[in-house]
N, C-alpha and C positions, 0 to 999 in steps of 0.2 A: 982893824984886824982883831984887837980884844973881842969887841963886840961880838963878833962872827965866831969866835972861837968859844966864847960864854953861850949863843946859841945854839951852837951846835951842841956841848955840854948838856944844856939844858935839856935839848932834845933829845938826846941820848938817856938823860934822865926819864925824859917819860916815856921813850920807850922801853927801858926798862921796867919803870913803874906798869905799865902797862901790860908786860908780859908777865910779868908776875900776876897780876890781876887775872891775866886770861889762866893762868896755871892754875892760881887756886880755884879759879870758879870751874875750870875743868873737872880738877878733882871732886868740886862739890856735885857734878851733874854727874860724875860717874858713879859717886857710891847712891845719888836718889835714884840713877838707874839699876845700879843690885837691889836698892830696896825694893823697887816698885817689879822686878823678873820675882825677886825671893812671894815678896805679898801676890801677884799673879800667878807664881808656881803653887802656891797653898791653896788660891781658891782652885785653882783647875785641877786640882788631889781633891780638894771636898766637892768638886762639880761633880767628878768620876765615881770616885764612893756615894753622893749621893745618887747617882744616874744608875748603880748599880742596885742598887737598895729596890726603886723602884722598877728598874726590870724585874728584879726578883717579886715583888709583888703582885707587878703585872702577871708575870709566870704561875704564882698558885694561885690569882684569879681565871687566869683561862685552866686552869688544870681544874677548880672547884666547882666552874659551868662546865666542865664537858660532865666533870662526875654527876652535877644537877640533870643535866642533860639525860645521860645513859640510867637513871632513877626512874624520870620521867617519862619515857620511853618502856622500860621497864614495869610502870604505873600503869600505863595506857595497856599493854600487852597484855599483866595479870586482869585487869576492867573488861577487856574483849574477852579471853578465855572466862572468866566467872557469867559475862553474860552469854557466851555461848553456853556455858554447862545451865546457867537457869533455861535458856530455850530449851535444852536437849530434855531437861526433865520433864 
């Protein structure tokens, strides 16, 4: 009857010990998971500021070709009228 009652004891011992184990390793897996949202939320803040950076870039590159554009255009236009006026002479 000792015996059975020393085991059970025992047993009761680890699972005690036990649950505490799972307690603190709970805690430990819950703050690497605030670390690792917190380090995920910073790059996805510098993915967006970076993604903006380059829209905007991309934006005065297509605003710099159309200006290149409407130059060149404007190029050709003034080249036909000068070679019309040299025929006309």
């Amino acid at each position: 009857m000792e015996d059975d009652i020393k085991a059970k004891q025992e047993e009761i011992e680890r699972t005690i010990e036990n649950a505490s184990q799972a307690y603190l390793q709970k805690n430990e897996v819950e703050e690497e998971l605030r670390t690792l949202n917190h380090q995920a939320d910073a790059l996805k803040d510098k993915f967006y500021e970076r993604l903006e950076e380059v829209n905007h870039k991309i934006d005065e590159e297509k605003e710099f070709q159309s200006f290149v554009l409407s130059k060149e255009k404007e190029r050709r236009t003034l080249d036909q009228l000068e070679i019309g006026n040299f025929l006309i002479k």
